[in-house]
N, C-alpha and C positions, 0 to 999 in steps of 0.2 A: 250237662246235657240231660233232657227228661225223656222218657218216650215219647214217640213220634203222637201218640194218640191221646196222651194227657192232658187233663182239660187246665186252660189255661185261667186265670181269675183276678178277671179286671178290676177298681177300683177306677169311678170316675169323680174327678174334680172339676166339679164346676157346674150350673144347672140351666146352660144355658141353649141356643137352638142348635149350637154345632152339639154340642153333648146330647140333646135328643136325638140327631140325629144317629150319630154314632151308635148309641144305644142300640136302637134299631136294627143298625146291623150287627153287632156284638150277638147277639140274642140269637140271632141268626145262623153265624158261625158253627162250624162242628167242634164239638170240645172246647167251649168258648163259654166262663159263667160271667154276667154281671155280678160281684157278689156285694159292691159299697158305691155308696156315694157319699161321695162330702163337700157339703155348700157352705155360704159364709154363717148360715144359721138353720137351727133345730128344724125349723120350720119349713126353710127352702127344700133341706135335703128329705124332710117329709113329704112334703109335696112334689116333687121329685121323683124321690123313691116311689112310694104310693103309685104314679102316675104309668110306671116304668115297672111295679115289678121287682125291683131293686130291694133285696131284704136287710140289708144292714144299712143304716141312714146315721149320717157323723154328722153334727154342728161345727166343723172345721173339719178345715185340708190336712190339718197336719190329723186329728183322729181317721180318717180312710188313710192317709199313707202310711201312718205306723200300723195296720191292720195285721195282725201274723201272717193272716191267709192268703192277703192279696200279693199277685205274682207283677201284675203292670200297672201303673197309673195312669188315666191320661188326661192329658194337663188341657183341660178347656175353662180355665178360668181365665179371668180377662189380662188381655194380652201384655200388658203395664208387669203382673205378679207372675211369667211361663219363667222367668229364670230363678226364683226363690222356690217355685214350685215343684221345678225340676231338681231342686238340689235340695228339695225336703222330699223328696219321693225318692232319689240318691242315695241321701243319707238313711234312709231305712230300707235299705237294702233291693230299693223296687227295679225293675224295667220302667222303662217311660219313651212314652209315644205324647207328644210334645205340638199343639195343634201351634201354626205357624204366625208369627213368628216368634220362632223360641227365643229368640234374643235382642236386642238393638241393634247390636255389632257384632263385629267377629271378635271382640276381644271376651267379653261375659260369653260369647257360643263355647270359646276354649275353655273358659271357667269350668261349665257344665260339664263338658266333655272328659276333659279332666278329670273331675271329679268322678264319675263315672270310671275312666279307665282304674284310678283307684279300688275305687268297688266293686271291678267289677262286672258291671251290669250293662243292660243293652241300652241304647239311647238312639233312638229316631225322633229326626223330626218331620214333622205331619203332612209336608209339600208334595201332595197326594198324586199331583202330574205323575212323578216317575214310577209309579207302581201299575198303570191304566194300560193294558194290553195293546191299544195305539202308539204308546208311547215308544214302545220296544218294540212294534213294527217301524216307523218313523225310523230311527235308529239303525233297522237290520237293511232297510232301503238306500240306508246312510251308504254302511257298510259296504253292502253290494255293489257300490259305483254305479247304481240304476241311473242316475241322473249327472253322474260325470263327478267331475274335483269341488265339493262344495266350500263356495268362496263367502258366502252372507246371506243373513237369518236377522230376521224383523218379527218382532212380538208388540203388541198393543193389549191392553188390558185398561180400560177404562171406564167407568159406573158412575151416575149421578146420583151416589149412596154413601154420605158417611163424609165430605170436606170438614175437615177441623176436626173429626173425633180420634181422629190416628192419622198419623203419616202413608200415604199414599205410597210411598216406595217401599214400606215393611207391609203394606196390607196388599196391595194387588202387583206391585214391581216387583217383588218377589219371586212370582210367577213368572214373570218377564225372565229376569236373571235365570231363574233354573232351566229353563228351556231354550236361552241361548246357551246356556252351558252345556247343555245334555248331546244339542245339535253340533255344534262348534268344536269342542274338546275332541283333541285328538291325544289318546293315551301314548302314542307310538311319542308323540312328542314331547319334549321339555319347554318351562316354561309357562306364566301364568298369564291371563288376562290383564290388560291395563286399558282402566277408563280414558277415555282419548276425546270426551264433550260429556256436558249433559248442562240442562237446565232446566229450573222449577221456579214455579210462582207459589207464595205462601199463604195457608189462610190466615185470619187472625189470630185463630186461637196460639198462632206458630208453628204447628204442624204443615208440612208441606200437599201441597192438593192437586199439583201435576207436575208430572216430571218425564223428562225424556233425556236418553242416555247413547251413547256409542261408546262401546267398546272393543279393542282389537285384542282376538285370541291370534294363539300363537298360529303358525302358517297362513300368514296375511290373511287371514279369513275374518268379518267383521261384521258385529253382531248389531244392534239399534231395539231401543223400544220405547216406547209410552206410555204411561202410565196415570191414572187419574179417580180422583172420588168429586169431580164436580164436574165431569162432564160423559158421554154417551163415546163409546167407540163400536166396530164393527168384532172385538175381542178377537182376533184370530191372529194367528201367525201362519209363515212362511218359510219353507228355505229356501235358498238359489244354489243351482251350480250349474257346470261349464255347460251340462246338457238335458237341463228342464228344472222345474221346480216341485216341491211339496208344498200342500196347503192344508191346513189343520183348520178349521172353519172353526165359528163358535159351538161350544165353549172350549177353547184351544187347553182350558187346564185342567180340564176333566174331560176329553175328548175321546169321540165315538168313530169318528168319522175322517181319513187321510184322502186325498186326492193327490196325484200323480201325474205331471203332463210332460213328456218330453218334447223338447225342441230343437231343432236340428235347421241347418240349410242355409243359405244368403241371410244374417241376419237375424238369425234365428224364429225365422220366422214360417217357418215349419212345423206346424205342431201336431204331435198324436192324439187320439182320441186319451182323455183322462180316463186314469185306471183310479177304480174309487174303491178304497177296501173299509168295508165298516165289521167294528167291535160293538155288539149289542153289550149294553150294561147285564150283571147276572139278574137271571131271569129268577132264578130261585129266592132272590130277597125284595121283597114287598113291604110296606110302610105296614106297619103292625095294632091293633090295637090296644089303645092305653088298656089299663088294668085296674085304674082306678071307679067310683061313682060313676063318670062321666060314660064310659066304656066307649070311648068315641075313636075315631081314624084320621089323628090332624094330619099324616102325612110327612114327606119330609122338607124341612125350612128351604135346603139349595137345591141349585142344579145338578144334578146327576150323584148327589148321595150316595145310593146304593154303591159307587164307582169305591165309597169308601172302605167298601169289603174287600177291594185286593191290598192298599196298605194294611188294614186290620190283620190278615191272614198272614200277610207278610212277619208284623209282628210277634204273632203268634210259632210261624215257623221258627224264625229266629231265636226266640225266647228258648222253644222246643232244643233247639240245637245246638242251646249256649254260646250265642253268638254277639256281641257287644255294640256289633252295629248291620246295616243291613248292605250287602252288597249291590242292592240297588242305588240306594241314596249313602253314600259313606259320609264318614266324620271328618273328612278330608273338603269331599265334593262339599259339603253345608257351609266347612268356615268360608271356604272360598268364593261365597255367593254373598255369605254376609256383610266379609272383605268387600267385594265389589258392592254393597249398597251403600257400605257404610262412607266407601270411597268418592260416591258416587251424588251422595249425601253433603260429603264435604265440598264436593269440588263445583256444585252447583252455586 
C-alpha cells in the first residue's frame, strides 16, 4: 500500500485515439503523472509524446513497460497484441489497466490473471460501463425493489463502423454481456449464466459482424442483446421487472442519463410519470491542448471520454491501496463475461 496522496505514474502503450484520449484525462487526474509512452517505433512514440507532453518516448512496449519508474501500464495497443502486452507489463512488475478486449476468451483472460495473482499486481480490465456513476445508480434502483422482482434485461449495441476489422461480439457485445451481467446477477445467489440462443452472420474477412444472444442467469431472470459493426441501432438498453422498467438511452455504455417508469394496474397499464435521474460527466476535465508545434485542441475521438476519469481514478485508488483487482469490475465478474462470449461465439 502507498499513500493515499501518491502520485501514481503511468506508462502508455500504444498511440492511438483511445490512448489520446486517455491521455487527456490522466493529465487531469490529482496525483496522476504521464511519465512514458511506448509505440511500435522511435518515431510514433515521438510523435506521440511531443504531441502529449509525454517526457520519456520508447521505440517499443516492452522499453515503457520495463521503465523502473513506471507504476501502471495501459495497454491500448491493438486489440490482436492486450494479452502479450498484459503479461509483458506483468512481468515487470506493472499494474495494468487493459483497454477492452483484454482477451479472445476466458481461457488466455485466466492466463493474465494468473499471472498477475502470481505477481502480484493489480489488473483491470478497461469495460468502463461499470465505473460511470449511472451505473451504480441503475443498480441501487435494482436493489431497492423500486421497480418490483427484476425478471429480463435487453442491451443493443450496434455501429455501421468497423465489419470485418474485428469480431463484433469482443468489440461492442462485450458491452452487451457486462451490463446484462451487472443487472441480472444476483450475489445472494449460486450459479452461473448459460447461453440458451444466439446467432451471427459473418463477414468475409471471418470475423463475425452481427450477433444476437439470450442468456438465462440464475433466478429465471433472462438476459438478450444485439450486437453489430455493419449495421445502425438505437444503442440502449432496459430492464424489466414485476413493477416498471429502467431505461439507459444512448449511449447505454457510457451513460449519463436513467429513466424510471412504474407500472401498476389491469395490465399493467398504469404508468407513473418517469423519474429521470442524470449524472453530468466531470465537469473539471476538458479536451486539453496538444503541446506540440501545432498547439491545437483536437478534442476527444469518443463519446463521453471524459467518463474515462472514473475508471482512471479507480485505478489509481486501487494501485494506492494495494489492491490486485477492483471491486467494481472483479477478476471473477470479467472471466465470466468472456466465458459467455466465447460461449456464445461457439454456439452461434
Amino acid at each position: 500500500m502507498t499513500e493515499a496522496t501518491s502520485t501514481v505514474r503511468w506508462a502508455i502503450l500504444g498511440s492511438g485515439a483511445i490512448a489520446s484520449d486517455m491521455v487527456q484525462i490522466l493529465k487531469q487526474l490529482p496525483n496522476c503523472e504521464v511519465l512514458a509512452v511506448g509505440s511500435r517505433s522511435v518515431e510514433g512514440a515521438k510523435r506521440f509524446g511531443d504531441r502529449w507532453g509525454i517526457p520519456r518516448q520508447y521505440g517499443s512496449y516492452e522499453e515503457a513497460a520495463s521503465d523502473k519508474d513506471v507504476d501502471v501500464c495501459y495497454i491500448a495497443t491493438p486489440s490482436l497484441r492486450h494479452p502479450q502486452d498484459c503479461l509483458l507489463a506483468i512481468k515487470n512488475g506493472k499494474a495494468v489497466l487493459c483497454e477492452k478486449s483484454m482477451a479472445p476468451n476466458d481461457t488466455i483472460a485466466k492466463e493474465i490473471f494468473d499471472a498477475a495473482k502470481k505477481a502480484n499486481v493489480l489488473v483491470v480490465h478497461g469495460v468502463w460501463s461499470r465505473f460511470f456513476p449511472a451505473m451504480q445508480k441503475v443498480r441501487d434502483i435494482i436493489d431497492s425493489g423500486e421497480i418490483g422482482e427484476i425478471r429480463s434485461a435487453r442491451a443493443s449495441f450496434c455501429q455501421n463502423d468497423g465489419a470485418g476489422s474485428c469480431s463484433a461480439l469482443l468489440e461492442t457485445g462485450i458491452y452487451c454481456a457486462q451490463f446484462l451481467q451487472w443487472v441480472l446477477e444476483d450475489k445472494d445467489v449460486s450459479g452461473s449464466p448459460i447461453v440458451r440462443g444466439a446467432a451471427k452472420t459473418i463477414h468475409e474477412s471471418g470475423n463475425d459482424e452481427h450477433v444476437t444472444a439470450i442468456i438465462e442467469f440464475p433466478s429465471k431472470k433472462i438476459g438478450s442483446f444485439e450486437c453489430s459493426l455493419a449495421h445502425c441501432s438505437d444503442r440502449s438498453a432496459t430492464i424489466y421487472g414485476s413493477g416498471g422498467v429502467i431505461e439507459i438511452p444512448f449511449p447505454f455504455w457510457c451513460p449519463t442519463t436513467v429513466k424510471v417508469t412504474k407500472m401498476t394496474g389491469l395490465g399493467s397499464q398504469k404508468w407513473s410519470e418517469p423519474e429521470l435521474y442524470e449524472f453530468p460527466l466531470p465537469a473539471d476535465i476538458v479536451a486539453l491542448k496538444t503541446e506540440d508545434d501545432d498547439a491545437s485542441t483536437p478534442g476527444f475521438n469518443f463519446c463521453n471520454s471524459q467518463g474515462l476519469a472514473y475508471e482512471a481514478a479507480e485505478v489509481n485508488r486501487c494501485f494506492r491501496e494495494g489492491l490486485t483487482e477492483s471491486p467494481s469490475f472483479t477478476t471473477a465478474q470479467c472471466i465470466d463475461i468472456l466465458r459467455l462470449i466465447t460461449e456464445i461465439g461457439n454456439y452461434a
